[in-house]
C-alpha angles and dihedrals in degrees: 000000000000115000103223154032131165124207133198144149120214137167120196097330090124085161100057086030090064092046093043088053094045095050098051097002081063104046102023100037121243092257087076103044121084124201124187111216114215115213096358094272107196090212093053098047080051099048087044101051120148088023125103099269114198108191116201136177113275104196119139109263136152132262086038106165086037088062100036084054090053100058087041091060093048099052095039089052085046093051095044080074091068116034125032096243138020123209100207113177141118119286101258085059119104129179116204136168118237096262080220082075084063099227133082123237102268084057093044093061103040081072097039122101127256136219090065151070134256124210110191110200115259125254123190109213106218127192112219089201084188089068112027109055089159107117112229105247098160124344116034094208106077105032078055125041117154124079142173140219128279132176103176092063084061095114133173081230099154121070134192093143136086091257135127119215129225118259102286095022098262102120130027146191091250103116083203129068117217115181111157118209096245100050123091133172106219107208099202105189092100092045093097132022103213090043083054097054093043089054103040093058089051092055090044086051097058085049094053087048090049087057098207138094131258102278093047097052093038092213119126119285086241094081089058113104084218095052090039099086129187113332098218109043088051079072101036093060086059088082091062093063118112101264098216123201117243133013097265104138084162095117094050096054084048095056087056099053087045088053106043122131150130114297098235104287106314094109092251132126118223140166129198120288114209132195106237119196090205139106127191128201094239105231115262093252091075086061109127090000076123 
């Protein structure tokens, strides 16, 4: 049985898509990384190629993250029959290992159990773009250093277990929370200021076409042009957050694990989700990790 495979759907982001395809294509090989393709771009079956490329409609329709969660289940649940575990996320999601542990990912989980389900803690790549002025040609990390919390990009991401996720992975079926110390899930939308606002008016302009508010396409506020702000003072506000010393995320992981629980009775886990108004420089060791 194979170890890994590694699931997104994408439409038009090229930018989050390369680096998508260098961070698992790369390690995983692209044999063993599927990409559904939303609406058959022809860049992205490019980008994608030797990887497996699932084409689907993309025709405005409703109830459009309920559906996109639903193919993402089934074939998660598909794929888990034939690697030990299954990475399923967006494409500006990124799972990586603390370099300090001294193995990548792939390695990682070739030791790891199975039968469960990890949840690295989330990290929200952020661009100062008062203080790094360095454009991202190849690696992100690097050029970018510096990230904040997020708990909602804590995500139970990697799956070796019989378990469906929530619409937009936040939440599973798994009753246990496992988040080692030395993973981490690197959200990337906020890592470049230029890339944000190309992608962001890609993502307004498939909400125009759909036609229909929030609550009809099912799809975050976020890709709403009214919800969406000035671009440049979203970024900006990144240089009022708490710079901390060190790299010890240890009382954060700790406030998950105290507040674990079932989510009503839907079935879900869940644990709190905090705003936190901190950043941290991420150690040089992290350079290049994305």
């Amino acid at each position: 049985m194979q170890t890994v495979a590694a699931i997104t759907m994408v439409r038009d982001d090229a930018f989050f898509l390369r680096a998508w395809l260098a961070h698992y294509g790369e390690m995983f090989g692209r044999q063993n990384c599927y990409v559904i393709n939303h609406g058959y771009g022809a860049e992205v079956a490019e980008l994608a190629a030797g990887c497996n490329i699932i084409g689907i409609p993309g025709d405005p329709h409703k109830n459009f993250d309920v559906k996109r969660w639903s193919l993402l289940n089934n074939l998660l649940g598909g794929l888990r029959r034939y690697y030990r575990h299954v990475i399923v996320g967006d494409v500006d999601e990124l799972v990586v290992v603390d370099p300090a542990s001294g193995v990548n990912l792939l390695e990682y989980l070739e030791k790891a159990s199975d039968k469960r389900v990890l949840t690295p803690l989330g990290l929200e790549v952020i661009h100062r773009i008062d203080l790094e002025p360095e454009a991202i040609i190849d690696k992100i990390i690097g050029p970018r250093r510096h990230v904040r919390p997020a708990p909602h990009y804590s995500k139970p991401c990697i799956i070796s277990a019989p378990v469906k996720v929530s619409r937009g992975g936040h939440f599973s079926q798994y009753a246990k929370l496992h988040a080692p110390d030395d993973l981490y899930l690197m959200h990337i939308k906020f890592c470049d200021f230029a890339q944000y606002a190309h992608a962001m008016d890609r993502r307004n302009a498939v909400t125009r076409e759909m036609g229909d508010d929030i609550k009809g396409t099912a799809i975050g506020r976020h890709w709403f042009g009214e919800a969406r702000g000035e671009d440049r003072a979203v970024f900006e506000r990144f240089a009022q957050l708490k710079l901390e010393e060190g790299f010890d995320l240890g009382t954060i992981r700790k406030r998950m694990h105290r507040s674990f629980k079932a989510r009503g009775d839907t079935g879900l886990f869940e644990f709190n989700r905090p705003k936190y108004d901190t950043q941290y420089l991420l150690p040089e060791r992290f350079n290049g990790v994305i």
